[in-house]
C-alpha positions in Angstrom: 93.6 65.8 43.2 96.7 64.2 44.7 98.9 67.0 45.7 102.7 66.6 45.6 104.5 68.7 47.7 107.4 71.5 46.6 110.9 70.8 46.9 112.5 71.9 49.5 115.4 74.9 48.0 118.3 74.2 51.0 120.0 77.4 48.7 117.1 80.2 49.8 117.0 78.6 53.7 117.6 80.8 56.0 121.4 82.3 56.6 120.9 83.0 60.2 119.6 79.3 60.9 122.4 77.0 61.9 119.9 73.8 61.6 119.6 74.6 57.9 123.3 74.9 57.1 123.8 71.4 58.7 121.1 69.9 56.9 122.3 71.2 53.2 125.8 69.2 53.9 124.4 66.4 54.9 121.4 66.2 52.3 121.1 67.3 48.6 118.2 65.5 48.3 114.8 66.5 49.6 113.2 63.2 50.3 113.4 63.5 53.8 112.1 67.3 54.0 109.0 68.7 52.6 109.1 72.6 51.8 105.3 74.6 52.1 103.8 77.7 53.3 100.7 79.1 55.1 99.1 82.4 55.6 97.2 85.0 58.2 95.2 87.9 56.7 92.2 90.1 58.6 90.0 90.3 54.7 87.1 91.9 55.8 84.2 90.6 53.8 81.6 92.7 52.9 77.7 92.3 51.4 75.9 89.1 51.9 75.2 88.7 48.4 78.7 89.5 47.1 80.5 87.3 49.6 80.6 84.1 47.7 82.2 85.6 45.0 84.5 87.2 47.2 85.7 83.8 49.0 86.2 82.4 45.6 88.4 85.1 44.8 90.4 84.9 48.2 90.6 81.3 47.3 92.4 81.7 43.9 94.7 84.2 45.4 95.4 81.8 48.0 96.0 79.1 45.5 98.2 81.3 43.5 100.5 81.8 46.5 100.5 78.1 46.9 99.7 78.1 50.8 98.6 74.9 52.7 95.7 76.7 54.5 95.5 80.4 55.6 93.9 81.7 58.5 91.2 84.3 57.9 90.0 87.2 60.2 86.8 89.8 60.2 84.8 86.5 57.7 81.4 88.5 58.9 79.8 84.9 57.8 76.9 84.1 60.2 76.8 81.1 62.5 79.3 78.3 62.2 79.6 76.0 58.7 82.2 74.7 55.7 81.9 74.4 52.1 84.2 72.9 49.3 85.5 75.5 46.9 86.8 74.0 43.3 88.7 76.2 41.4 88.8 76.0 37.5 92.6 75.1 37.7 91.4 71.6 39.3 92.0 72.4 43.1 89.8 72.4 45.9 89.8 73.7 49.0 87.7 73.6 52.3 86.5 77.0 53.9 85.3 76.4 57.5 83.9 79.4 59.2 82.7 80.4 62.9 80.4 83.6 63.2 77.8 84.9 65.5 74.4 84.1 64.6 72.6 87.1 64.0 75.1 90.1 63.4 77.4 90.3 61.1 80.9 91.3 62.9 83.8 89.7 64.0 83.9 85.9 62.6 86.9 83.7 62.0 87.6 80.9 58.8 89.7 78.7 57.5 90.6 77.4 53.9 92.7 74.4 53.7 93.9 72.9 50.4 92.1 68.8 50.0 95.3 67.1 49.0 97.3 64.1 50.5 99.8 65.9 52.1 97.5 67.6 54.7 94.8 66.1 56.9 93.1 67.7 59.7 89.8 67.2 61.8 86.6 69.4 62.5 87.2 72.1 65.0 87.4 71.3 68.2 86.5 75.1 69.6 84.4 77.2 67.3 84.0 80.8 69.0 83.3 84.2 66.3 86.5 85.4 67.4 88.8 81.8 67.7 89.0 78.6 66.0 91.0 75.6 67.1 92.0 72.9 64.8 94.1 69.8 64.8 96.2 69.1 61.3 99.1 67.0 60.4 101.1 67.9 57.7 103.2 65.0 56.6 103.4 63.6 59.8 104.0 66.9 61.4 101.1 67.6 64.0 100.1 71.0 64.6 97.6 72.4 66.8 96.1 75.3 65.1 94.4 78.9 66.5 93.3 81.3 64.8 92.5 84.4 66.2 90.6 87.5 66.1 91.2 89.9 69.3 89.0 92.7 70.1 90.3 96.3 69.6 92.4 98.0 71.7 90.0 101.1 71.8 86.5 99.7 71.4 86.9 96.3 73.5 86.9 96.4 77.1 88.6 94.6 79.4 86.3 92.2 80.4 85.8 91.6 76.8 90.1 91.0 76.2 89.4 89.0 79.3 87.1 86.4 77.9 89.4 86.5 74.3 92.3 85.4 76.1 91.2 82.9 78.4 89.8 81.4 75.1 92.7 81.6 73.6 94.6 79.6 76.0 92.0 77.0 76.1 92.6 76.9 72.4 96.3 75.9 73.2 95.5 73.3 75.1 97.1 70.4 73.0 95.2 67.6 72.1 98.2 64.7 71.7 101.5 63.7 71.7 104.3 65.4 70.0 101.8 68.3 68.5 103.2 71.5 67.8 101.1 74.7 68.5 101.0 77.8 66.5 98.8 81.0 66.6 97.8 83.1 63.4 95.2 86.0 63.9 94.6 89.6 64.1 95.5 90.6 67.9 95.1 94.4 66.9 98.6 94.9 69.1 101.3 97.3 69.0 104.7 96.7 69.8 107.8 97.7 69.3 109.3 94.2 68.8 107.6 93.4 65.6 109.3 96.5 64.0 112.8 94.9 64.2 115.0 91.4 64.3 115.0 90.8 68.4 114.3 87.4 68.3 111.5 87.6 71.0 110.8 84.1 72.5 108.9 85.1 75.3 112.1 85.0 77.5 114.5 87.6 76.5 113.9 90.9 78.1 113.8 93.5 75.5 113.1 97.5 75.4 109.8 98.1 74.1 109.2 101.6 73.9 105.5 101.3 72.0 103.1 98.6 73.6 99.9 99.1 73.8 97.3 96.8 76.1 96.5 94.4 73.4 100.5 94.5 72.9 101.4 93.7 76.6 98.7 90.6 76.7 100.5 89.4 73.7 103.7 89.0 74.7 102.6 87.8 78.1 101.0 84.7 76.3 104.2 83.8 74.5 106.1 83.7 78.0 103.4 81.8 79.4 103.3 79.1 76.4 107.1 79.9 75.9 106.2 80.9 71.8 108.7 83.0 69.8 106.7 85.8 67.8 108.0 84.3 64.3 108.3 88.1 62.9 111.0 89.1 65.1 113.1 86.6 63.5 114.2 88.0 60.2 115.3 90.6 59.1 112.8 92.8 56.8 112.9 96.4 55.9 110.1 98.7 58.4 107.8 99.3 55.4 108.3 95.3 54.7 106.5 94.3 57.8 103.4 96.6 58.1 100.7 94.0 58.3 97.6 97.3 58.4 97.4 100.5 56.5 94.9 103.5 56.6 92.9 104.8 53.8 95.2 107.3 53.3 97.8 105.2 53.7 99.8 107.4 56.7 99.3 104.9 59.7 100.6 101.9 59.6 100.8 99.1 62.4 101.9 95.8 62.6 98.5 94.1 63.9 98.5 90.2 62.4 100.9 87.8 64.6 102.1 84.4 64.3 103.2 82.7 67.6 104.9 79.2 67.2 107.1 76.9 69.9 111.0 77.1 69.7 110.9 73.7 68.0 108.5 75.1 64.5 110.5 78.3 64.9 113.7 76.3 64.3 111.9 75.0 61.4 111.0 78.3 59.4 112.9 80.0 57.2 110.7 83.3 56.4 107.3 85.3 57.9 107.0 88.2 55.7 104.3 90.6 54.3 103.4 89.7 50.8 103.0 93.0 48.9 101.4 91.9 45.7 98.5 90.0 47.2 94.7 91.3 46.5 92.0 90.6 49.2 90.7 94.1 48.7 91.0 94.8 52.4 93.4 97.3 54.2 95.3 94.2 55.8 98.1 92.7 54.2 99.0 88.6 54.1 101.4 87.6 56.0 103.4 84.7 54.9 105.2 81.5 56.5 107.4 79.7 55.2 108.9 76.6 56.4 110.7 73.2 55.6 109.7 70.5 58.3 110.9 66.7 58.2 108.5 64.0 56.9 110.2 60.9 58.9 111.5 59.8 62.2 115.1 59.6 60.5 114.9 63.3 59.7 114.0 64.2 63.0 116.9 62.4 64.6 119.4 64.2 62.0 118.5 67.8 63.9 121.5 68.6 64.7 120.9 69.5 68.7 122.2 72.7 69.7 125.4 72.9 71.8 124.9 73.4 75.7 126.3 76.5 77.0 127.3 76.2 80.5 125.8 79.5 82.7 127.6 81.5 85.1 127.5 80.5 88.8 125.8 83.0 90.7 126.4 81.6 94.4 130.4 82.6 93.4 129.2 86.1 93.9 129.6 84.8 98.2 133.4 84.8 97.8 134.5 88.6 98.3 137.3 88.4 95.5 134.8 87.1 92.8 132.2 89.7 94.4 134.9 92.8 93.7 135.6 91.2 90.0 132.1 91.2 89.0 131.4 95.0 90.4 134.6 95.8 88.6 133.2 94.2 85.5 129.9 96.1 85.8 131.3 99.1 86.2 133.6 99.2 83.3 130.3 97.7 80.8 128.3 100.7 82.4 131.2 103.2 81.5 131.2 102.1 77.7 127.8 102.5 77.4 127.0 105.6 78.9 128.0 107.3 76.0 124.4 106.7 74.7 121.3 106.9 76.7 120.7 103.8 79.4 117.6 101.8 78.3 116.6 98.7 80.3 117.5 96.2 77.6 121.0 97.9 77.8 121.4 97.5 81.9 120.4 93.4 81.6 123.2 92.9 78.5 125.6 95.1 80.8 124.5 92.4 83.8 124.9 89.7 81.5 128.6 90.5 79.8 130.1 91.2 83.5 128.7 87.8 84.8 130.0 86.3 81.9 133.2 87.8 81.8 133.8 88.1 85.8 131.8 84.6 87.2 133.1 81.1 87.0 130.7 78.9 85.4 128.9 76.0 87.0 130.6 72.5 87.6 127.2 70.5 87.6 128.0 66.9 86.5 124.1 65.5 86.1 124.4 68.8 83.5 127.4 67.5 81.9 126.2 64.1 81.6 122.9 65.0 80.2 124.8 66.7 77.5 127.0 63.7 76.9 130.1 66.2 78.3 130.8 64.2 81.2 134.0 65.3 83.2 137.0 62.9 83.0 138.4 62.8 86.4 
């Protein structure tokens, strides 16, 4: 069944995303832009006897959300395989799985819709806790992982050990121009997924609940340089649980998605969906995101302008030197009325330099920004 894809709505894009607003003027078409989704969710199968009834039915929710593919966690299916799932509304969809071979634990899938705007080959690493695939999704490449991490109480370290390094063997791009993003359950607390921080890997930010799972987390988006896509919008707390108990009184943030700066440019929503069924205690967690199909839509992204940094070797002049401990010491006095964090000392750094350092002359920097100095 030939698949045509949803048009892209430039009205609900994103407010916050200045790439959006600059595309809405320009287009009013959608011919250039194709609008889709994907999904993460830890489902948890049970029974071996039940569990073809129970893909079908993750599959029709799946449908119903209308998601390219969705990255599944906990499949408990044994050794690796795929099947093709038809539906009784006329689509079909391909569930690949990776398991152990004897137990039933852990185990990773995917279900990817069959339609033409999505092609993608067998998977290249097939591990019960990671699987790596290559798609393109109208002519965007993507290089897929999906992950299941070991818990932060029962796995050991050599055990998080082993998950990682496979991980980032799982990022190791396979060609040109392809775009990596991570789905998964990492079983990771932190504080940044509870709020808009726009965490990229880069920015320092307070984190006053990490746990070990949380800490290898982040230190895999700074190493890759990936933006943890939650942290990006702005969602009420109870909106962005991803795990609740039985009883419904903890509740974590445990599923992830990790993209580059350039796919994070390109979403416009992650959020929980609330009226899903998978009959598990995970929720799905939703992507959305409006990519261009050509090379003339690429070339219309508005590049973002360059912001000339502060020079730090003024700081050798004495005068400069006295400004900028002046500066400091007047950002520290108007924050001290609350308690000092960190996060709070760096954007105290920050304003001062800003405010009390010239900023650099560099002309290859100018030029290279198509700024160059007239003289």
């Amino acid at each position: 069944m030939v698949h045509q894809g949803s048009k892209c709505n430039f009205n609900k894009l994103n407010k916050d995303n200045k790439y959006f607003k600059d595309v809405n003027d320009m287009y009013k078409t959608n011919s250039l832009f194709f609008d889709w989704s994907f999904g993460s969710i830890n489902i948890r199968t049970g029974k071996e006897k039940s569990e073809g009834a129970r893909i079908y039915m993750i599959t029709k929710e799946i449908a119903r959300k209308k998601l390219l593919f969705c990255s599944l966690q906990e499949v408990r299916y044994r050794n690796n395989g795929h099947k093709v799932i038809s539906l009784d509304s006329g689509e079909s969809y391909v569930f690949l799985w990776s398991g152990r071979k004897k137990r039933r634990d852990a185990g990773v899938g995917l279900i990817i819709k069959l339609c033409n705007d999505i092609a993608f080959d067998d998977p290249d690493i097939e591990d019960p806790r990671l699987m790596a695939i290559n798609l393109t999704i109208n002519g965007l490449k993507i290089r897929l992982v999906n992950a299941y991490a070991p818990t932060n109480c029962d796995g050991s370290e050599q055990q998080k050990d082993l998950f990682y390094r496979l991980v980032k063997k799982g990022c190791m791009k396979q060609s040109k121009h392809q775009k990596l993003i991570i789905t998964g359950d990492f079983n990771a607390t932190t504080s940044t997924s509870l709020k808009q921080c726009y965490f990229d890997g880069n920015t320092l930010i307070d984190d006053e609940l990490c746990n070990d799972n949380g800490f290898r987390v982040k230190n895999l988006c700074r190493e890759f340089g990936l933006c943890m896509t939650q942290s990006y919008f702005n969602h009420p707390l109870e909106e962005r649980y991803t795990w609740f108990s039985g009883d419904n009184c903890t509740k974590k943030v445990l599923d992830y998605v990790l993209v580059e700066h350039y796919v994070q440019e390109l979403i416009k929503d992650c959020h929980v969906d609330k009226n899903s069924h998978f009959e598990s205690d995970h929720r799905l967690l939703i992507t959305d995101l409006c990519t261009p199909k050509t090379r003339k839509a690429r070339k219309k992204l508005k590049k973002k302008p360059h912001k000339t940094k502060p020079d730090i070797k003024a700081l050798q002049n004495c005068e400069i030197e006295k400004s900028f401990a002046t500066a400091v010491t007047q950002e520290l006095k108007d924050e001290s009325k609350s308690e000092l964090s960190n996060e709070k000392i760096v954007n105290c750094l920050l304003r001062a330099a800003d405010k009390a350092l010239p900023k650099k002359n560099n002309q290859l920097e100018e030029m290279k920004h198509g700024k160059m100095m007239k003289y």
